[in-house]
FIVEXBA-960748 format. One record per residue: residue number from 0; x, y, z of N, C-alpha, C in turn. Coordinates in steps of 0.2 Angstrom, whole numbers. Layout:
// residues N
> nr|neast|nnorth|nup|caeast|canorth|caup|ceast|cnorth|cup
> NUM|X|Y|Z|X|Y|Z|X|Y|Z;
...
***
This chain:
// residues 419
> nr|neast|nnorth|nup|caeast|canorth|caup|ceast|cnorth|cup
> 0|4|-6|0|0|0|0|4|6|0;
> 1|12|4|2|15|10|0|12|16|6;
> 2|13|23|4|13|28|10|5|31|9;
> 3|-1|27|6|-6|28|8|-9|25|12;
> 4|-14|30|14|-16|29|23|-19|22|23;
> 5|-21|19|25|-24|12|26|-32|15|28;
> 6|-34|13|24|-43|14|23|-47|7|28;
> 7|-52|9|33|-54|3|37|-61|3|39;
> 8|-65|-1|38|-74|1|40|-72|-5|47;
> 9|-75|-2|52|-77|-7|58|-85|-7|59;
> 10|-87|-12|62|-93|-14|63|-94|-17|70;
> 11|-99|-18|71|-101|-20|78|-104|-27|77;
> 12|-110|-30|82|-111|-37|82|-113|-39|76;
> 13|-113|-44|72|-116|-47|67|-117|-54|67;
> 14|-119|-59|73|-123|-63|75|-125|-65|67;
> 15|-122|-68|64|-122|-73|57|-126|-69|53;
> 16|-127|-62|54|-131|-58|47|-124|-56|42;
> 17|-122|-62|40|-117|-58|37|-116|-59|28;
> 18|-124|-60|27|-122|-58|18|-126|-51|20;
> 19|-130|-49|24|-133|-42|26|-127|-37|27;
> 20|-122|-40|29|-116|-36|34|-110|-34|25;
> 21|-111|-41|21|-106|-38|15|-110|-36|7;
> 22|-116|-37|9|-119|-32|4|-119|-25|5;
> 23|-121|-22|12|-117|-16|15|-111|-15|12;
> 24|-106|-18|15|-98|-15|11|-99|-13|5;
> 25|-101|-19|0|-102|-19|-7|-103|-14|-9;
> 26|-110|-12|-6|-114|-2|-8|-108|4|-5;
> 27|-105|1|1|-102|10|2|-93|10|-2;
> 28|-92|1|-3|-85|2|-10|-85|3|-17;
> 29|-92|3|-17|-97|7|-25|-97|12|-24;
> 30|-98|17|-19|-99|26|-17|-92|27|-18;
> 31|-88|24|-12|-82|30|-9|-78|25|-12;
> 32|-74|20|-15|-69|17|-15|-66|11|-13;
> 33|-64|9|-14|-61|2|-12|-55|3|-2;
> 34|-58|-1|1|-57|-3|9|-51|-5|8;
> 35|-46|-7|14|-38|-12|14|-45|-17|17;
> 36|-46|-16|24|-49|-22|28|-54|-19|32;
> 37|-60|-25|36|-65|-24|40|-63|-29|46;
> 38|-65|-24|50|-64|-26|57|-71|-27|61;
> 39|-74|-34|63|-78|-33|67|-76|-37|75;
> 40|-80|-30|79|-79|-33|84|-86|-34|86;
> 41|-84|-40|94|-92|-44|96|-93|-50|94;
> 42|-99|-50|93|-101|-59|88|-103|-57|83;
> 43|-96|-62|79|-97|-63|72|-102|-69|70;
> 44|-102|-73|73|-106|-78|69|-112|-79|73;
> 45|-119|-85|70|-124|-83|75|-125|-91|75;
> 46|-131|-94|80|-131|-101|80|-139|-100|79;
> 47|-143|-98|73|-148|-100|71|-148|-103|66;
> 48|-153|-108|63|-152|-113|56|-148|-107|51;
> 49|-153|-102|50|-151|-96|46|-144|-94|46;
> 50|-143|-93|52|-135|-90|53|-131|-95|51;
> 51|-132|-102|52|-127|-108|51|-126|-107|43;
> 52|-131|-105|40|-134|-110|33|-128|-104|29;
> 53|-131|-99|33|-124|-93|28|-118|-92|28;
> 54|-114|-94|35|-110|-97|37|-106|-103|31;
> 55|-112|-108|31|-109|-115|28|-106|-112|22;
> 56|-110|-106|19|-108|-104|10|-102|-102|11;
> 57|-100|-96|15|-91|-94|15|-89|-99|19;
> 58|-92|-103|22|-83|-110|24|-84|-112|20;
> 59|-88|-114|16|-87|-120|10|-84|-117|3;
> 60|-84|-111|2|-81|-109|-5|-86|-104|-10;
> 61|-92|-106|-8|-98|-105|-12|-97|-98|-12;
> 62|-99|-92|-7|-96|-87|-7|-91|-84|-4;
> 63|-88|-77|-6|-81|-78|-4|-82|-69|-2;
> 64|-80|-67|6|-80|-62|8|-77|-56|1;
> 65|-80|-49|2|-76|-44|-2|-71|-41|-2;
> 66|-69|-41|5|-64|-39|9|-60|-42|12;
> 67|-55|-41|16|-51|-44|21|-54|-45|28;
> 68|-57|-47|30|-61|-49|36|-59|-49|41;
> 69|-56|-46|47|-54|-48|54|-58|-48|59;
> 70|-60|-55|61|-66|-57|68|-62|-58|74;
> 71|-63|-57|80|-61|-55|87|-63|-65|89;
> 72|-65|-67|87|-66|-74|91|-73|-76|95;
> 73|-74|-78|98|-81|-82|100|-83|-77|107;
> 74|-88|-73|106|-91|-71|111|-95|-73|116;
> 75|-99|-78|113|-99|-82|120|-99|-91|117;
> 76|-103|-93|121|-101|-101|123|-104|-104|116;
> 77|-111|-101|114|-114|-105|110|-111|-105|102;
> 78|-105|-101|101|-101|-101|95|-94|-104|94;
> 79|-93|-105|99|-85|-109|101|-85|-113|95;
> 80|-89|-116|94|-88|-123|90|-85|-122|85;
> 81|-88|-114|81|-85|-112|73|-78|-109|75;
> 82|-72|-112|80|-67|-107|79|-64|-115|81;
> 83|-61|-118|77|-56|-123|79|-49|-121|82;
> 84|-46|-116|80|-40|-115|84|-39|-109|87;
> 85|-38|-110|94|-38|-104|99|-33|-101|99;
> 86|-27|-100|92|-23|-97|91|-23|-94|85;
> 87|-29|-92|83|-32|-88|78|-30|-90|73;
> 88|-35|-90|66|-31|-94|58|-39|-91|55;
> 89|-38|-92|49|-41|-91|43|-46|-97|42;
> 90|-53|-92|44|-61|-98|44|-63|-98|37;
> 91|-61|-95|35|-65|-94|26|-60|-90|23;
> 92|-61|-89|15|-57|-86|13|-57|-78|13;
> 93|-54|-75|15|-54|-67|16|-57|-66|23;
> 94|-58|-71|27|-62|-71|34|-57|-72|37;
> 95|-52|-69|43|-47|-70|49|-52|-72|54;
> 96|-48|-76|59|-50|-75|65|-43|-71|69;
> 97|-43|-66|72|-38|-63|76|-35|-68|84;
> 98|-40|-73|87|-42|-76|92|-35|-72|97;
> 99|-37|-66|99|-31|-63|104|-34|-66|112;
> 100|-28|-67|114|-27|-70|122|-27|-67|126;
> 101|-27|-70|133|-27|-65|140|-21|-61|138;
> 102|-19|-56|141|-13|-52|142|-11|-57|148;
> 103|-4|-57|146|0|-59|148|-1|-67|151;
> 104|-3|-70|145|-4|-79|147|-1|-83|147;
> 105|3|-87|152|6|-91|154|9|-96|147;
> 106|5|-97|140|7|-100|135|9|-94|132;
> 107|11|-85|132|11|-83|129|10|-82|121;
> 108|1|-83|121|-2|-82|115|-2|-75|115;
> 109|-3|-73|108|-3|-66|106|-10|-62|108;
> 110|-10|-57|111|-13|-56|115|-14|-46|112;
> 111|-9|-45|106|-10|-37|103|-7|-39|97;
> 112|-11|-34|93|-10|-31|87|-8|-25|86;
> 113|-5|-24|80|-4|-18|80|-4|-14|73;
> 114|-7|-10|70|-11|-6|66|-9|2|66;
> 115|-7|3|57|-3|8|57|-10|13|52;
> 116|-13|16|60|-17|22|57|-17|29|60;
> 117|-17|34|57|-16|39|59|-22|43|58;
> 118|-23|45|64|-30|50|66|-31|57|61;
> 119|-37|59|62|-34|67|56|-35|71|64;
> 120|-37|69|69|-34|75|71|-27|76|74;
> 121|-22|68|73|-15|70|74|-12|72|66;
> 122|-16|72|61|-13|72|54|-8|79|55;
> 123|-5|82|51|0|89|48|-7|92|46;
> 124|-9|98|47|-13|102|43|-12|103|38;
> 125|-6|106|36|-6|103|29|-6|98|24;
> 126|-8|92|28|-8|88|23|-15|85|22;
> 127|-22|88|27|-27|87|29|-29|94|21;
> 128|-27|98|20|-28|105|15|-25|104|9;
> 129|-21|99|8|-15|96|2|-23|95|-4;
> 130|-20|100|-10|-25|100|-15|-23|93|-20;
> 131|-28|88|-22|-26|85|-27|-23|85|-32;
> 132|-18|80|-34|-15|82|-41|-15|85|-46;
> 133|-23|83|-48|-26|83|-53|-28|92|-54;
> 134|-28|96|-48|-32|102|-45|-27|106|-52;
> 135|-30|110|-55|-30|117|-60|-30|124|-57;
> 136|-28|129|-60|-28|136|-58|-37|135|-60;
> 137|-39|142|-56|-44|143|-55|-47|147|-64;
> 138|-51|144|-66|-51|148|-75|-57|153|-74;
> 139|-59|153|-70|-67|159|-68|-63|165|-67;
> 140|-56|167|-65|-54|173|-59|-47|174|-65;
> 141|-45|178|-64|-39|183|-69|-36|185|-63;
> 142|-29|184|-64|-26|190|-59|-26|198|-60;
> 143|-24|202|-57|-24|208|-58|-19|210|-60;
> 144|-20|216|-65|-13|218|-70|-16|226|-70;
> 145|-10|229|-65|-10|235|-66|-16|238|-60;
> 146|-17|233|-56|-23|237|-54|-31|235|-56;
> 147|-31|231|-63|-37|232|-64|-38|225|-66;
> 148|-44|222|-66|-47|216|-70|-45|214|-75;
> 149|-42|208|-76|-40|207|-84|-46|204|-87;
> 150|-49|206|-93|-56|206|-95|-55|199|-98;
> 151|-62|195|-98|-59|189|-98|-61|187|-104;
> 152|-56|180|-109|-57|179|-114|-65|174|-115;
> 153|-66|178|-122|-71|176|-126|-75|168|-124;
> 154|-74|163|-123|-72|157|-120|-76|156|-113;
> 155|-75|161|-110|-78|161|-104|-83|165|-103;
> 156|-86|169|-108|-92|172|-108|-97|170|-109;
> 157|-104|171|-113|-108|170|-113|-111|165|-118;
> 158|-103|163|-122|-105|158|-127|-103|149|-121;
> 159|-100|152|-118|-98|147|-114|-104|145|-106;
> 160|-107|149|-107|-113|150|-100|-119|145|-101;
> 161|-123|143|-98|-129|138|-102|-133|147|-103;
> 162|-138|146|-107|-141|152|-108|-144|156|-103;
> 163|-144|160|-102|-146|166|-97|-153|166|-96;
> 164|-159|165|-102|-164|164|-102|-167|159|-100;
> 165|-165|154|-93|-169|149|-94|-173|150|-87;
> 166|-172|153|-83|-177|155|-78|-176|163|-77;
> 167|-183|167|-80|-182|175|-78|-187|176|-72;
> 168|-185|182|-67|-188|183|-63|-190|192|-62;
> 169|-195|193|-63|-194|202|-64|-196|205|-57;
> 170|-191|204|-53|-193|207|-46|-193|215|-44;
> 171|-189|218|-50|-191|225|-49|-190|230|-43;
> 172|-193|234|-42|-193|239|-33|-199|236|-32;
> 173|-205|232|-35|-211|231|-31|-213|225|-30;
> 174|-213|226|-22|-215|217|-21|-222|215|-22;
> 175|-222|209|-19|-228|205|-22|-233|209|-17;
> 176|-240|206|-20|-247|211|-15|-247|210|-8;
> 177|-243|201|-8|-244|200|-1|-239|199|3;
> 178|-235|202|0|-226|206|3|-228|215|6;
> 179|-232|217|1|-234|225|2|-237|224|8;
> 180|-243|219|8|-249|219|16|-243|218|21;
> 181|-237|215|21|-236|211|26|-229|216|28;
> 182|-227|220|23|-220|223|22|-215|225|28;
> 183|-209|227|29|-206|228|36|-206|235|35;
> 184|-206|240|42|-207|245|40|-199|249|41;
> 185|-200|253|38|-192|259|39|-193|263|45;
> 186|-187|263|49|-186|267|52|-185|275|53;
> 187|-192|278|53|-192|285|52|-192|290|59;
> 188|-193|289|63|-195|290|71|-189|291|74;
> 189|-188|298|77|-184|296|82|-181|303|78;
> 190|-175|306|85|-172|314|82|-165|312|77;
> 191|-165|308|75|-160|307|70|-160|301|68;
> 192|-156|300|61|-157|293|59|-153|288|61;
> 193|-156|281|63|-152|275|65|-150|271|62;
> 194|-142|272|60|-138|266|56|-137|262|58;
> 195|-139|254|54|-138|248|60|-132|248|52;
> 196|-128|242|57|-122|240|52|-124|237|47;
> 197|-120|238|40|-121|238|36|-118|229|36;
> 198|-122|225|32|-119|220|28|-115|219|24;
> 199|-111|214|22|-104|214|17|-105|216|9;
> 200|-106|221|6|-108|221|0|-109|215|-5;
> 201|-114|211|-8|-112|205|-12|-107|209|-19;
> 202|-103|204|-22|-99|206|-30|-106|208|-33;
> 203|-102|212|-39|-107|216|-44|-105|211|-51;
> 204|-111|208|-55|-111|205|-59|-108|208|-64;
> 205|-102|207|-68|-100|209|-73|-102|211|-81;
> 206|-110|209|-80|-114|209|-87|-121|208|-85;
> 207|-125|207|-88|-135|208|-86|-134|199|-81;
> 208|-138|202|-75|-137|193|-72|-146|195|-72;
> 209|-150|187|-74|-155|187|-74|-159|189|-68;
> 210|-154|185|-63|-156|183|-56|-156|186|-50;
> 211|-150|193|-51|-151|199|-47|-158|202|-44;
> 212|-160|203|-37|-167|205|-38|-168|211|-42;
> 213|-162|217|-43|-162|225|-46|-163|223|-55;
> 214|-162|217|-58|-161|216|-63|-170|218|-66;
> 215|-169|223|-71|-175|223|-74|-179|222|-79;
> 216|-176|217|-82|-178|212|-89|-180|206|-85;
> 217|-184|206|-79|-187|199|-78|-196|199|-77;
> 218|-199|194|-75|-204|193|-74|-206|192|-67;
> 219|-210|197|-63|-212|196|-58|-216|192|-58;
> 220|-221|189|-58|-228|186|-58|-223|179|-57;
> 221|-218|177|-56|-216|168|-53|-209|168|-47;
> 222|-212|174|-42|-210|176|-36|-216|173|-31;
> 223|-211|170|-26|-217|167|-22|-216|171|-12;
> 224|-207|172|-12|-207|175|-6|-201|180|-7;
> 225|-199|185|-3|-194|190|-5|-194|189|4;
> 226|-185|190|6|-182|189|13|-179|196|12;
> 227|-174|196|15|-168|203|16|-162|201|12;
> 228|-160|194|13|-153|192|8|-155|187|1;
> 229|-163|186|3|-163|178|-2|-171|179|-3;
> 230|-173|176|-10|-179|176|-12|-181|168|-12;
> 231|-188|167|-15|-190|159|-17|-195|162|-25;
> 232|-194|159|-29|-197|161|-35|-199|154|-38;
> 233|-205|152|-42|-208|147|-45|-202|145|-52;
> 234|-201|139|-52|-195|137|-59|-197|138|-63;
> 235|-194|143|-69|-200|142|-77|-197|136|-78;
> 236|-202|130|-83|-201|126|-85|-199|122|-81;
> 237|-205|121|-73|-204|116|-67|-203|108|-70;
> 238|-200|104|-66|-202|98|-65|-211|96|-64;
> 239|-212|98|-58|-218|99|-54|-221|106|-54;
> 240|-227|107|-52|-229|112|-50|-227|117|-43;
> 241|-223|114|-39|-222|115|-33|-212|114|-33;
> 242|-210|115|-39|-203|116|-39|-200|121|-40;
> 243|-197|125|-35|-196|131|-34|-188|130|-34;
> 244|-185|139|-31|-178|141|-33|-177|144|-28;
> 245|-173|142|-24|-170|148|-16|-164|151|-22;
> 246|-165|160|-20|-156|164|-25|-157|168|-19;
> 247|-149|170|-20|-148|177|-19|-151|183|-20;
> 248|-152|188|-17|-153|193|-19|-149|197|-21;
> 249|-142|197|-18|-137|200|-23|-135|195|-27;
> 250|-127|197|-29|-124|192|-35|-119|189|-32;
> 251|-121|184|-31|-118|177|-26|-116|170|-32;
> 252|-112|169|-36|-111|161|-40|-114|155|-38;
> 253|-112|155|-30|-112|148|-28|-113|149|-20;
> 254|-118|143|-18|-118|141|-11|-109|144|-6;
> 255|-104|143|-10|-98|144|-5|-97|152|-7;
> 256|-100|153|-10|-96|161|-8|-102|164|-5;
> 257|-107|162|-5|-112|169|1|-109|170|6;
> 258|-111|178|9|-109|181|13|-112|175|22;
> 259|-109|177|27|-113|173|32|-122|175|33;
> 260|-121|181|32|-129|183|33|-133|180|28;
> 261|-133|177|22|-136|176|17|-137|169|18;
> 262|-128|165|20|-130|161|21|-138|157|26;
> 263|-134|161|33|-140|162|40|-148|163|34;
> 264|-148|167|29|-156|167|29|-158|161|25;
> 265|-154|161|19|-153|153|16|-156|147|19;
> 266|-152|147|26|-155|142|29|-161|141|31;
> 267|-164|147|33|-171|147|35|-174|149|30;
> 268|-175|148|25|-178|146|20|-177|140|18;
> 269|-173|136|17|-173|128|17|-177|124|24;
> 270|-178|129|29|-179|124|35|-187|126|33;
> 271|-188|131|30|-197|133|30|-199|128|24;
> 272|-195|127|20|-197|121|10|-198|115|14;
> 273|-194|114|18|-193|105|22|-198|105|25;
> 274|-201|111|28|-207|110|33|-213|111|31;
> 275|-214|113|24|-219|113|18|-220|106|15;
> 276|-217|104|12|-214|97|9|-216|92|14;
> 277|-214|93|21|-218|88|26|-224|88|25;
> 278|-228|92|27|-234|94|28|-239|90|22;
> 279|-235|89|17|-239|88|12|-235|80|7;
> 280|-233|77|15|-231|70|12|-226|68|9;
> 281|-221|73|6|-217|76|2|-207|75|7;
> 282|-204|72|1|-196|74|1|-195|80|-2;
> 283|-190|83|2|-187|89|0|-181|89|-2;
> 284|-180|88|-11|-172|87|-11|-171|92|-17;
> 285|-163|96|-15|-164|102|-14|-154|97|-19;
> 286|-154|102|-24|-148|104|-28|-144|108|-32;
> 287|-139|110|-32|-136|115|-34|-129|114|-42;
> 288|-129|119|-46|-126|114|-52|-121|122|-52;
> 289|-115|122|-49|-110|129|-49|-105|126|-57;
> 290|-108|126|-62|-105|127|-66|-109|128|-74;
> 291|-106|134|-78|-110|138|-86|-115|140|-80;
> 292|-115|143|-74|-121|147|-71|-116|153|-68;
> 293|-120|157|-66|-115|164|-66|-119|167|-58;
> 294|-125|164|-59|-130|166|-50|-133|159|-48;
> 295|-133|158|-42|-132|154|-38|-140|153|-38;
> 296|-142|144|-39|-148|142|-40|-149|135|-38;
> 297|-153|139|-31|-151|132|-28|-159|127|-28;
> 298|-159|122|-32|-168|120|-35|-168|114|-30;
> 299|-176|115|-29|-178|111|-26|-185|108|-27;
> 300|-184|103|-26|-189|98|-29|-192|91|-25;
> 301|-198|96|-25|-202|90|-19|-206|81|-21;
> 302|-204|78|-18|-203|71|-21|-209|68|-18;
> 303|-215|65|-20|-222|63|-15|-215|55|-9;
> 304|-218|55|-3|-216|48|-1|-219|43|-2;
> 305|-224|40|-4|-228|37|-9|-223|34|-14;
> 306|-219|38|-17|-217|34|-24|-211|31|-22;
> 307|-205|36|-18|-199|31|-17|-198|34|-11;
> 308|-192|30|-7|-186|33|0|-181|35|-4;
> 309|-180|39|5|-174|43|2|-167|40|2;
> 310|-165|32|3|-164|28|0|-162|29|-8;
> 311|-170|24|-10|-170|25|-17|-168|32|-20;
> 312|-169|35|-18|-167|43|-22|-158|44|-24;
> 313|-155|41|-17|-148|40|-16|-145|35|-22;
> 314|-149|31|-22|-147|26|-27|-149|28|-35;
> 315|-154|31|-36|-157|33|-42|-150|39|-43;
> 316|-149|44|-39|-140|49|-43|-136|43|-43;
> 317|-133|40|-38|-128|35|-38|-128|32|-46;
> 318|-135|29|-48|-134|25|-53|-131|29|-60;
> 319|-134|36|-60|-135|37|-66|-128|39|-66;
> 320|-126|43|-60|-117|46|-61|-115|40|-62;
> 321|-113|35|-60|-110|29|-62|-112|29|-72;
> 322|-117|30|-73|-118|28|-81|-113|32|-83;
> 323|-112|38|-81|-110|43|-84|-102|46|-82;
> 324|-101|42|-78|-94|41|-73|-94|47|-71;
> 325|-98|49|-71|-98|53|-63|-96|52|-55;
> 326|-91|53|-51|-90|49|-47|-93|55|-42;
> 327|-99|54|-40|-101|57|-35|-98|54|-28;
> 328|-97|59|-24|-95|54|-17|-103|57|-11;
> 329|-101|53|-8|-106|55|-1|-102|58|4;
> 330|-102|64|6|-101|69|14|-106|67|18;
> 331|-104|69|24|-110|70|29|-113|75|28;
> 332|-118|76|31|-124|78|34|-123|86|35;
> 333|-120|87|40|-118|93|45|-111|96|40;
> 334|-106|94|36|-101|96|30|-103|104|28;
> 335|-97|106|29|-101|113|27|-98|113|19;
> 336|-99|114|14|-97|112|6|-89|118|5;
> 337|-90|121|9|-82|127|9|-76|124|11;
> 338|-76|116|15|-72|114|16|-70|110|10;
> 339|-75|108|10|-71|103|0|-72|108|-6;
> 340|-75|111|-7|-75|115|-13|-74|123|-12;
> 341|-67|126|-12|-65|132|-12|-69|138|-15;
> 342|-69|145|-16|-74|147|-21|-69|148|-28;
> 343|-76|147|-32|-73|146|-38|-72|139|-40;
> 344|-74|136|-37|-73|127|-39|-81|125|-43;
> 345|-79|122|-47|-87|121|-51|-86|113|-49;
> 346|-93|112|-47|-97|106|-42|-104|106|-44;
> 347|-106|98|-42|-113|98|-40|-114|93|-36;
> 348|-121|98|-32|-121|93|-25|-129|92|-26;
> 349|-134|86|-22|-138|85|-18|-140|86|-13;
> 350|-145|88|-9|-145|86|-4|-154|83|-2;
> 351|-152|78|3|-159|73|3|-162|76|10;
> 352|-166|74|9|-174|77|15|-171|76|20;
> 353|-165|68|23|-163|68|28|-158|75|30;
> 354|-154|78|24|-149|84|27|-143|79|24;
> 355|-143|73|20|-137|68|17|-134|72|12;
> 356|-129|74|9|-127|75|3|-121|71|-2;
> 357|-126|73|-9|-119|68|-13|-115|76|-18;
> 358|-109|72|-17|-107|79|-18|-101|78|-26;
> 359|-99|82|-33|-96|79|-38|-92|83|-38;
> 360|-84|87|-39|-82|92|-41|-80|91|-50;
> 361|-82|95|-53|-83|96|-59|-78|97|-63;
> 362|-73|93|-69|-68|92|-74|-70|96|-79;
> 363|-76|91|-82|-76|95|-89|-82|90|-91;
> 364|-86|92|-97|-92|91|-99|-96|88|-97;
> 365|-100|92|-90|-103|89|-84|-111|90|-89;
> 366|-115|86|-88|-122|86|-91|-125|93|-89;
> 367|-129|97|-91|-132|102|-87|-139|100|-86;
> 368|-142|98|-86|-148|95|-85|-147|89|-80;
> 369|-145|85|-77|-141|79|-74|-145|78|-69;
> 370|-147|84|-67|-151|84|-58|-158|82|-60;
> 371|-160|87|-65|-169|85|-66|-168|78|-70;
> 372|-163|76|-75|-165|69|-75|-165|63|-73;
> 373|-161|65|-66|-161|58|-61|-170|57|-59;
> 374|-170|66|-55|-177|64|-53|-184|64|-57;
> 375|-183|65|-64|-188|63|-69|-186|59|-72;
> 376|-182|54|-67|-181|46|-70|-188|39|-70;
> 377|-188|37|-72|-193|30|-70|-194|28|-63;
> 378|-186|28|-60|-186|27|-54|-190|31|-50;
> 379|-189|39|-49|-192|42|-46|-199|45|-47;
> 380|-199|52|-52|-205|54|-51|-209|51|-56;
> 381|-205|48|-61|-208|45|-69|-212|51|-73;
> 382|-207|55|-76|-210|60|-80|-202|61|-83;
> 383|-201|56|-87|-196|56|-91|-195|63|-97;
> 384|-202|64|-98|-202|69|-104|-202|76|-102;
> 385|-201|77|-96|-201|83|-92|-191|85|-90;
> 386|-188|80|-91|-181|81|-89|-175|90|-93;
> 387|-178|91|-96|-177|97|-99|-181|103|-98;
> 388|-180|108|-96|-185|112|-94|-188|116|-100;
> 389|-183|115|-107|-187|118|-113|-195|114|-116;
> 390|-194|108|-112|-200|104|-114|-206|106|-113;
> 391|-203|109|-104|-208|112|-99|-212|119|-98;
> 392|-211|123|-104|-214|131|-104|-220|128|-105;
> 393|-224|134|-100|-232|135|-100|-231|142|-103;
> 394|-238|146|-106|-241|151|-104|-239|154|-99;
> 395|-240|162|-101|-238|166|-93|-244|166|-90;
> 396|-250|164|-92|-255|164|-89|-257|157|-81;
> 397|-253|152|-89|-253|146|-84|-247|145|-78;
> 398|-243|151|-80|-237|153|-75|-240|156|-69;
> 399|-243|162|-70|-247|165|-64|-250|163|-62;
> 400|-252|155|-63|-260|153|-58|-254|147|-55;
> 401|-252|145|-56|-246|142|-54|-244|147|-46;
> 402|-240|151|-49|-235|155|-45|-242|157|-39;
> 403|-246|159|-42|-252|160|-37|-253|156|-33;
> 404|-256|148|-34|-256|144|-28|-250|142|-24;
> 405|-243|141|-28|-240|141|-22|-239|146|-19;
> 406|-238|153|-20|-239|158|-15|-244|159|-9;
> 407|-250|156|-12|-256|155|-3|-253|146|-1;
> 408|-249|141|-5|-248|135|0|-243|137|4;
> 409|-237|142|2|-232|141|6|-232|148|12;
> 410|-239|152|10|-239|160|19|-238|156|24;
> 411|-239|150|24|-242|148|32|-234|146|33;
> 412|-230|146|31|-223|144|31|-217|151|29;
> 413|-219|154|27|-218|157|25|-215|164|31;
> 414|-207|164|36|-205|168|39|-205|175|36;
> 415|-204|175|30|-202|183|26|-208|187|30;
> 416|-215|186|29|-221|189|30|-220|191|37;
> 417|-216|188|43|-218|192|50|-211|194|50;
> 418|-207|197|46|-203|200|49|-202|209|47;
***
């Protein structure tokens, strides 16, 4: 293995469930990569017919562990029998038994092992920060020459962007009617004016961004909420009826570069969708595609639970990135995305109803459509012919009656209104 770290999955009891225990392996060395070795501690084997009967297949040959397997020995009396020597040896093929002894026993049997793995919280920081090989200058950012912006080549403008037209939103200076009834008021009272601190200015778009709320070539009628840092707007060319888009209201790319306040509202906007989306039976999986986008779009798409888990959902991207050799990996849950992907890093990420995330960093000729045709798969919502959102234009009329009802389903969740 040379000076790569030694990769390890441990486990706990397994009481003879053990094509359940290496079907498991099977699925997280299909996600993350191929393991050195598993380690279970407790009881490995079980004494039911069932537990025997699976048993009998890896001692016999029939099947064969997918890993290197180290088993701790017989934890109690009613297993003994499957461990002929008490001085640990190989039960199956890729199956060890370790059989460690009293400390310090009179037959001095081996009674420790010893395993060369390094913690990341004793790792070097730098080498915890060490960028992959593979890693490129960033091609979105110019250095400065002279003081000013090197204007960027042709290449990366607008012939290079997916088109700008695919979702407009005309938010204007006027909010919606029942933004107006519900509006925050200005501070005009009092013998002088009160400045509370300013927030961090967002960057200024280099060219017409559609998604800016100031930008005036949009359509308001598919606005559903306006916040302080961040909107909800109805998707032109939905999946569903109830597929919507959390953005910035300033000019933000990407999930990692928002300011922290944007982020803060960001989230309370995702926790109000998830609490809509319950209410009405519904997964809320929510994804982001930072690449040919110039403003941060973060779409979301409510899944009935009725048709599939959020399981199958994980399995439904898995599959298709695999088609596509896309090598999605899985983060946890609580991962803040600034830790793996720097700003300026082109990515796509999901994240499932549980808060689970699959996350890609982006090469080169990444599908732009990728996210609505998982979930306009067979598998999931089965509306195949919907995976493109140019299939999907309605009427603006059919737009506004649209935009309409979800605006009365989601006031009752809707924090913007009391603040």
């Amino acid at each position: 293995m040379g000076d790569k770290p030694l990769r390890v999955l441990a486990c706990g009891d397994v009481e003879g469930r053990i094509n359940a225990l290496f079907n498991r392996v099977n699925a997280i060395q299909k996600k993350s990569g191929q393991f050195d070795l598993l380690l279970c501690v407790g009881e490995f084997l079980g004494n039911s017919p069932e537990a025997e009967a699976e048993w009998e297949a890896y001692k016999s040959g029939a099947k064969k562990a997918p890993i290197h397997t180290y088993i701790l020995g017989a934890a109690s009396q009613e297993t003994v029998k499957y461990f002929p020597n008490s001085d640990g040896c190989e039960l199956a093929e890729n199956i060890t038994c370790l059989a460690l002894a009293t400390v310090n026993n009179p037959a001095k049997k081996k009674y420790l092992y010893a395993f060369n793995i390094v913690p990341m919280k004793n790792m070097d920081p730098a080498e915890l920060v060490k960028q992959p090989q593979d890693v490129t200058e960033n091609p979105y950012r110019k250095p400065m020459k002279d003081g000013k912006k090197e204007k960027p080549p042709p290449s990366m403008t607008g012939t290079e962007e997916e088109p700008a037209s695919q979702f407009f939103f005309d938010l204007g200076q006027n909010k919606p009617q029942h933004q107006q009834r519900h509006g925050r008021k200005r501070q005009t009272d009092g013998d002088g004016p009160n400045y509370p601190k300013q927030p961090r200015r967002p960057p200024q778009p280099t060219g017409p961004c559609w998604f800016c709320l100031a930008s005036p070539e949009v359509e308001k009628h598919l606005v559903i909420s306006i916040g302080t840092h961040c909107y909800m707007a109805l998707a032109k060319g939905s999946l569903t009826p109830d597929h919507v888009l959390l953005l910035p209201i300033g000019h933000y790319q990407s999930v990692v570069d928002l300011a922290s306040e944007v982020v803060e509202e960001m989230e309370k906007y995702k926790s109000a969708i998830k609490k809509f989306c319950k209410s009405r039976a519904q997964r809320c999986i929510m994804f982001e595609r930072n690449y040919r986008s110039q403003h941060l779009q973060l779409q979301v798409v409510p899944v009935p639970m009725e048709k599939c888990s959020t399981d199958d959902i994980k399995e439904a991207f898995m599959t298709q990135a695999e088609e596509q050799q896309i090598e999605l990996m899985e983060i946890p849950a609580h991962t803040d995305l600034k830790q793996i992907a720097p700003p300026g890093t082109p990515y796509f990420y999901v994240e499932m109803d549980t808060g689970e995330k699959l996350f890609y960093r982006i090469k080169k000729n990444f599908p732009l459509q990728f996210g609505r045709e998982v979930l306009a798969s067979e598998a999931l919502l089965n509306i195949p012919m919907r995976a493109d959102w140019r299939e999907c234009k309605c009427t603006k009329e059919e737009e506004e009656d649209q935009a309409k009802q979800m605006r009365s389903d989601f006031e009752p969740f809707d924090f913007a209104l009391d603040d």
